[in-house]
N, C-alpha and C positions, 0 to 999 in steps of 0.2 A: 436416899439422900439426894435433896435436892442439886443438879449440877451448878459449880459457885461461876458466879459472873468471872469473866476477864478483868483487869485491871487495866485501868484506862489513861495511858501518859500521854504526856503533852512533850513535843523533840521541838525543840528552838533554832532555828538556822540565822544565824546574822550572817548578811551578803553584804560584798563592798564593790562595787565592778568586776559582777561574775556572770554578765549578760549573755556569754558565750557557752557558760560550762551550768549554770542553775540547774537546767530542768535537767537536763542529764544526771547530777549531783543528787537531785529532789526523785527522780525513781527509782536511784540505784537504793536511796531509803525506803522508800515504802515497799521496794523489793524484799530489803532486809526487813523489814516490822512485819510484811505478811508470811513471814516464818516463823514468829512467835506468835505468843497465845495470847498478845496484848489487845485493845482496842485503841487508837490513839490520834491524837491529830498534830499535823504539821505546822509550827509560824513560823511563815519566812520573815524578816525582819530586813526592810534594803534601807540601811543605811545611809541614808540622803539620794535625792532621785538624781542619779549623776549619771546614767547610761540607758539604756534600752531594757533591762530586767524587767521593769514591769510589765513592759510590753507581752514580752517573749511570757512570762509567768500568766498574762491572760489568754495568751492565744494557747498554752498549756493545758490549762484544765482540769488542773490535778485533782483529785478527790482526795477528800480529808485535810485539805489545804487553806491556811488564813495567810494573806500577806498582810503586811501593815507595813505603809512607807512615811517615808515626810523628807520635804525636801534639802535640809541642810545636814549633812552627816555631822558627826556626834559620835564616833567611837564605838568601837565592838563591845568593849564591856556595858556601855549604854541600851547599846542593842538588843543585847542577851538580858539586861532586864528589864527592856520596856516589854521582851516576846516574855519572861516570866510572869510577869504580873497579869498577863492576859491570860496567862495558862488555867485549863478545867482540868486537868489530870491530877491521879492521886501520886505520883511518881514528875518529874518535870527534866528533861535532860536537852543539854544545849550540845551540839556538833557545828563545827566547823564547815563552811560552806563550800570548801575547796576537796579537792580530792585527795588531800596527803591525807587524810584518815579513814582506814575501811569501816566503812557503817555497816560493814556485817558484825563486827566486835560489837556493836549496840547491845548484841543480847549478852554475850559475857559480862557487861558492865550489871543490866537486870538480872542478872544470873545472881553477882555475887551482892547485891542489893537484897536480896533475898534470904542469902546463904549468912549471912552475918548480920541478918534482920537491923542492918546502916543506916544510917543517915545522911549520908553523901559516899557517895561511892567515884572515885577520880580512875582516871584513864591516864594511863600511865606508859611514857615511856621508857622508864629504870626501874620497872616490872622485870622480873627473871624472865617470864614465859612472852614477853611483849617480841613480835618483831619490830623491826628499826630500821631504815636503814636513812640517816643525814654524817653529815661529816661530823669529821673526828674534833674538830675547832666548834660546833655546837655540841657536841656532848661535853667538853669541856667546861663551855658555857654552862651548859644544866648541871652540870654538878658541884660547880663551885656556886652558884644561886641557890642550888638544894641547899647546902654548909651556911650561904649568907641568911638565909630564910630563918633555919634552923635555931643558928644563934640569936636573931632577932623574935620571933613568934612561937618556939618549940613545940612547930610541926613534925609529926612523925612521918608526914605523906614526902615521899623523894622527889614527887614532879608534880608544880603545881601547874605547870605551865599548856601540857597538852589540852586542845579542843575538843574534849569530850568531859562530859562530868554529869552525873546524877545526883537529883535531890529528893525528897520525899516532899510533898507538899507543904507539911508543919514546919520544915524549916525552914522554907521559901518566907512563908508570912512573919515569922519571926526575923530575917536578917535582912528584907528588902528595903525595909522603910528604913535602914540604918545605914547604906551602901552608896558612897558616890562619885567613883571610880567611873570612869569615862569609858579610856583607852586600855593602858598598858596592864597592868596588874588588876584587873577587876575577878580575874580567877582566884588570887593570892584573898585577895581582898574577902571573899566567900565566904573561903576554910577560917581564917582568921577569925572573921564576923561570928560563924558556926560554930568554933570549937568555944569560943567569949560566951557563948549564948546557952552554954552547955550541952551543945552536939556535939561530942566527944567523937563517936562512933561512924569514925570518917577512913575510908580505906581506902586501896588500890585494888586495878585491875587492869590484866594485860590488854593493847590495843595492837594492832597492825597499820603501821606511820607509816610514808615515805617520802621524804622531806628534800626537793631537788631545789637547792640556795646559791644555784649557776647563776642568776641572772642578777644575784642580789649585792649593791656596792659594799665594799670595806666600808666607804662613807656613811651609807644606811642603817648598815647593821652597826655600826658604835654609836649613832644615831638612836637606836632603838636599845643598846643596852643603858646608854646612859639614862633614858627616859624609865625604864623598865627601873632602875637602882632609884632614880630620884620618887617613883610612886610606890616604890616599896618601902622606900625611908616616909613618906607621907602615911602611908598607913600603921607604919610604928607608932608616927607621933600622934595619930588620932587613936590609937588603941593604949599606946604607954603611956602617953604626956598628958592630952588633954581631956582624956576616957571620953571620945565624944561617941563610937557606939557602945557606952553603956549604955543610950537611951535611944529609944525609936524619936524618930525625926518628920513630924508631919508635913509633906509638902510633896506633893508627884513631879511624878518625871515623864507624864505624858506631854506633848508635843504639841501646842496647837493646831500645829498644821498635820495631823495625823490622820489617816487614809486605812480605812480598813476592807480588802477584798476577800471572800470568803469563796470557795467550791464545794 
């Protein structure tokens, strides 16, 4: 019997002024991928050219690596799907550029992608087997968002919110042309798009987070929950009110001033 090829994903990293910590961040990944049995490629995604990353990312070198930049930032959920729609892999998963998520969990995520032959598989941190460790005022947070989610979309997933998530390729092309969530909720916005589109078979899986929100104001953060509630109630109304992704929507979200580096 012929030995079967590898399966080949495409990981999506949106960067926001992470000039310091990227490449660090970028081989502690491909540390984790050459422990699976995957073949795959990296896009960094720098969210407006606002610091020294690209620099640092050419003088890097990495192999298996695309950057694409453009100079006016545009929001992390933008991010993650201008690096989707670039993607060749038959699997496509987006992480967080930062350090609070162990990208050795990656393979658990393709593990159970497998194991429950899914459709989006979420990383989760109100998973039983997930370590955790953020304060007691954001798990609060996550679970009363879980409850609001809930009663608005009748999500069975408990955390839409964590930076890691798997997709299969077919449903990528089916929910992107319909998606256009910037910033805050463009995770919510996904599942929601996904499960409308009949990708029902959307699960959890544990991750290892560690979430240090020392430096972050009271100000900021009511700042970001408000914003978080007002784009959740926005994808209500485009899914309940005005059924606007029932239809795919012709029009890209590439970037004129778009810059593609490749290793």
């Amino acid at each position: 019997m012929p030995k079967q090829k590898p399966k080949f994903i495409s990981i999506v990293v949106p960067s926001y002024k992470q000039e310091k910590t990227i490449v660090k961040n970028l081989r502690r990944l491909h540390k984790a991928m050459a422990e699976t049995s995957y073949e795959y490629e990296i896009i960094v995604v720098l969210d407006g050219n606002v610091d020294n990353s690209l620099e640092v990312l050419k003088e890097s070198k990495l192999s298996n690596t695309v950057v694409l930049f453009y100079e006016t930032n545009r929001g992390k959920s933008y991010a993650i799907r201008l690096g989707m729609s670039k993607a060749k892999g038959e699997h496509v998963m987006f992480i967080d550029a930062g350090n609070e998520i162990d990208p050795e969990g990656m393979q658990m995520l393709l593990l159970h992608l497998q194991w429950y032959e899914a459709d989006v598989i979420v990383g989760s941190k109100r998973h039983m087997a997930s370590l955790v460790n953020y304060n007691w005022q954001r798990k609060i947070l996550s679970f009363g968002y879980y409850y609001f989610v809930k009663l608005l979309f009748g999500l069975k997933v408990k955390d839409t919110q964590a930076g890691i998530k798997v997709f299969r390729k077919e449903v990528l092309e089916a929910i992107l042309p319909r998606l256009v969530e910037k910033r805050f909720a463009g995770d919510l916005e996904m599942l929601v798009v996904a499960k409308k589109m009949g990708f029902e078979r959307i699960y959890e899986a544990p991750i290892k987070l560690n979430y240090d929100f020392a430096e972050i104001s009271s100000a900021a953060t009511a700042n970001s929950i408000f914003r978080i509630v007002m784009d959740t109630l926005a994808i209500f109304y485009r899914s309940k009110i005005i059924k606007y992704y029932d239809k795919s929507h012709l029009r890209t979200i590439e970037p004129s001033d778009l810059k593609v580096v490749k290793y």
